[in-house]
BADO-407778 format. One line per field, with one value per residue (C-alpha): x, y, z negated; residue number from 1; residue in three letters. Coordinates in steps of 0.001 Angstrom, whole numbers. Each point is the difference from the previous one (the first is absolute). Layout:
<nodes>
x <- [X, ...]
y <- [Y, ...]
z <- [Z, ...]
resi <- [NUM, ...]
resn <- [ALA, ...]
</nodes>
This chain:
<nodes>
x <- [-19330, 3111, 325, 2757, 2320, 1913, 1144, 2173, 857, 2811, 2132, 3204, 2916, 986, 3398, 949, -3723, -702, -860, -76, -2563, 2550, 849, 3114, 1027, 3034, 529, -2129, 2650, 101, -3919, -121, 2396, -1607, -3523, 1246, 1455, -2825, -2151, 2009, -625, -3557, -1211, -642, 2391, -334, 3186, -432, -750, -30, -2112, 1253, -2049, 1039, -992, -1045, 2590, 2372, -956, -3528, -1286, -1761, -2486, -397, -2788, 1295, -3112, 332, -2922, -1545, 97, 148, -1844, -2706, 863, -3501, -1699, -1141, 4017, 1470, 2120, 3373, 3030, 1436, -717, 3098, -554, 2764, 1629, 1951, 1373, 140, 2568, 342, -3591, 708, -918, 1920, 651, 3505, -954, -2896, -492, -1278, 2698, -1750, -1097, 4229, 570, -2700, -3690, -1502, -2411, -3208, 563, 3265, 2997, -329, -883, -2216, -2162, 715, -1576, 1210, -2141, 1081, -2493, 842, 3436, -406, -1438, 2907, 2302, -1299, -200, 3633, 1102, -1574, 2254, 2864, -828, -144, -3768, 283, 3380, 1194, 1203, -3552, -1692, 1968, -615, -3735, 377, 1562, -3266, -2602, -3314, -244, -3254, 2369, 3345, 1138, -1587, 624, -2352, 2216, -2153, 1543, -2102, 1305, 27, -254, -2228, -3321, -1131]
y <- [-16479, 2189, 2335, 2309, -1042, 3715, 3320, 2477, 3092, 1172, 2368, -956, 1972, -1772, -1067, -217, 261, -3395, -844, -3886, -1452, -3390, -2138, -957, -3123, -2001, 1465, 3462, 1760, -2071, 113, 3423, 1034, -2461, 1864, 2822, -607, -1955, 3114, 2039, -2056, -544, 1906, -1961, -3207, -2829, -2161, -2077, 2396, 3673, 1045, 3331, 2930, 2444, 3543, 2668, 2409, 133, 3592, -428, -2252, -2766, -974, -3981, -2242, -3104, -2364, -3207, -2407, -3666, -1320, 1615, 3197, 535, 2977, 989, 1565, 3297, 765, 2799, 144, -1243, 385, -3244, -3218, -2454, -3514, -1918, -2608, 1448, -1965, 1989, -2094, 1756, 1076, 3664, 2433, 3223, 2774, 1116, 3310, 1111, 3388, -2423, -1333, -2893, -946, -185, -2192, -2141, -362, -3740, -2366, -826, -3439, -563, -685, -2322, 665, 2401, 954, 3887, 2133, 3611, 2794, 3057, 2998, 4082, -1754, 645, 3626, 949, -1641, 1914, 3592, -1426, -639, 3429, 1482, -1305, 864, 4128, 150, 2102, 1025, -3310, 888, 2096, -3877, -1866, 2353, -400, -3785, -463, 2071, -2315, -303, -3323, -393, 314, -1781, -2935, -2836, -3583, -2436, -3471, -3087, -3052, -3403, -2977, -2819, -3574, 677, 705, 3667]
z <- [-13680, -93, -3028, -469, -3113, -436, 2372, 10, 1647, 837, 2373, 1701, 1632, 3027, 176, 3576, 602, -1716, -3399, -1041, -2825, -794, -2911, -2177, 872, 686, 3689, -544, 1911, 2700, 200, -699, 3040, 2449, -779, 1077, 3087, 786, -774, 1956, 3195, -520, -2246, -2850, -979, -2398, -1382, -3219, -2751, 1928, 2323, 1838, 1382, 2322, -172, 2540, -1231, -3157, -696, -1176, -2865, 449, -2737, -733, -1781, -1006, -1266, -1432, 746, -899, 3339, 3663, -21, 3513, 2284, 480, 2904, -2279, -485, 698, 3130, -846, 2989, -310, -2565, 169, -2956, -1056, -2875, -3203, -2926, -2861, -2320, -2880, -221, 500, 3405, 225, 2347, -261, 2455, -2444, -2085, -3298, -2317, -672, 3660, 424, -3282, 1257, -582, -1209, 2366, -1944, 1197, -922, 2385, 3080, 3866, 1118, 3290, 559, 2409, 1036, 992, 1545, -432, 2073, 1389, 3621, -1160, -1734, 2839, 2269, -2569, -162, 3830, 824, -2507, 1895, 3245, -994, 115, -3410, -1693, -1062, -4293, -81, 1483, -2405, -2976, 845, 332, -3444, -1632, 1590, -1811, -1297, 2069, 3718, -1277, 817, -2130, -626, -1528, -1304, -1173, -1502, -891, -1244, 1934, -837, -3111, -744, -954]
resi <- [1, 2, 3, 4, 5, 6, 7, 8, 9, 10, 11, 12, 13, 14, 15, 16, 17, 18, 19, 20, 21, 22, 23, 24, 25, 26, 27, 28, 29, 30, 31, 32, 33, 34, 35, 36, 37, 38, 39, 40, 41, 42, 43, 44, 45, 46, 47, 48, 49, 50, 51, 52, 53, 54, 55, 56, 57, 58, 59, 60, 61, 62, 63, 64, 65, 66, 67, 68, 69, 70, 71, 72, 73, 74, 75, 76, 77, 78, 79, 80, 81, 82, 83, 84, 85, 86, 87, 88, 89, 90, 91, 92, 93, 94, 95, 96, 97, 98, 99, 100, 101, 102, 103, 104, 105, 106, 107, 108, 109, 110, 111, 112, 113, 114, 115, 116, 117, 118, 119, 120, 121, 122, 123, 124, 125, 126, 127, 128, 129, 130, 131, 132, 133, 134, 135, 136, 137, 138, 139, 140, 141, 142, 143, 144, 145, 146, 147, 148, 149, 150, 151, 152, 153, 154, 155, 156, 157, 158, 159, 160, 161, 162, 163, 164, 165, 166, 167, 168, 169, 170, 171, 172, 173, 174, 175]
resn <- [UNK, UNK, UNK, UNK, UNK, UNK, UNK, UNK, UNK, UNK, UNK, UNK, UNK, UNK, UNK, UNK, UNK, UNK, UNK, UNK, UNK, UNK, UNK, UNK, UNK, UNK, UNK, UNK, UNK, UNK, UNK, UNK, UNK, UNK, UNK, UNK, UNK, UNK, UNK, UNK, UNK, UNK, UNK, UNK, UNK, UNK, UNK, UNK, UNK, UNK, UNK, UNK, UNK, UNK, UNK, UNK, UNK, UNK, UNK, UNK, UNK, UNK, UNK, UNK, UNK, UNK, UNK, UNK, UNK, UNK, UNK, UNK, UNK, UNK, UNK, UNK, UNK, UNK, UNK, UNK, UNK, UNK, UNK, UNK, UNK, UNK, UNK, UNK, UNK, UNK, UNK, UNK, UNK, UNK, UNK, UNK, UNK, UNK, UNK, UNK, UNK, UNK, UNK, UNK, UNK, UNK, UNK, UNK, UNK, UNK, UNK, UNK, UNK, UNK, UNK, UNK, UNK, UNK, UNK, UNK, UNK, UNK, UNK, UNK, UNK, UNK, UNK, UNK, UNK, UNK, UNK, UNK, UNK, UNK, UNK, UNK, UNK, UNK, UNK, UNK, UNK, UNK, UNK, UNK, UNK, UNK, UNK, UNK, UNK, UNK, UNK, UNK, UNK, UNK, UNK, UNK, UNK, UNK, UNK, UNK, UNK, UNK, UNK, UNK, UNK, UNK, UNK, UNK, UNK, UNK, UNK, UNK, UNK, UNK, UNK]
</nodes>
């Protein structure tokens, strides 16, 4: 039976509306870019050690759970809806998962596995993303004055802001 190992919350700034959770590692930068572009085509993106998520919209925050866990968590029927669920492979050399687009200090120096540094299954859920792209693309098309919509996208209630759940397992070992 899965059981969760360690979470935390966090809330990221897009950058370009993308944020990527990645690893240090002898071609992190090379990993990290590729995530992104890959997220930028499709939404989310996976390279070596970064996975990349595009947002709906770089104005508004997007709050992230990133949960570590023994072995590959069930999506269960009594979830909430999520918009999109995208899994993928991450190495995480240097044992260490950060987010360099975060408000936390320490979520940008880098934040330990429980299991220790290897290759991990990861699995991205988006939560209110198509809401707020659509709050967003009705913004641009002049349904409301457009720096009043933004304003009022940047103050979302947690509750109706974008949200992103990330799980990591090891894999290849017991838990």
């Amino acid at each position: 039976m899965p059981v969760p190992t360690s979470k935390l919350d966090t809330v990221v700034s897009a950058s370009y509306m993308m944020f990527c959770l990645h690893s240090h590692g002898a071609n992190a930068q090379r990993d990290h870019s590729e995530a992104g572009r890959l997220a930028f085509a499709d939404g989310v993106g996976f390279a070596a050690s970064a996975v990349g998520v595009r947002t709906a919209t770089e104005v508004s925050r997007a709050f992230v759970s990133v949960e570590a866990w023994s072995r590959m968590p069930w999506i269960l029927p009594e979830q909430r809806p999520f918009d999109f669920a995208f899994e993928g492979v991450l190495d995480f050399p240097d044992n260490c998962w950060r987010i360099h687009e975060s408000h936390d200090h320490p979520v940008v120096r880098g934040i330990e596995l429980p299991s220790g540094a290897g290759r991990y299954g990861a699995r991205v859920i988006a939560y209110n993303h198509n809401e707020v792209l659509d709050r967003f693309e009705m913004a641009q098309a002049g349904t409301e004055k457009f720096a009043a919509a933004l304003d009022k996208m940047g103050r979302l209630i947690p509750e109706a802001a974008e949200r992103y759940q990330i799980q990591l397992w090891p894999l290849g070992r017991q838990g």
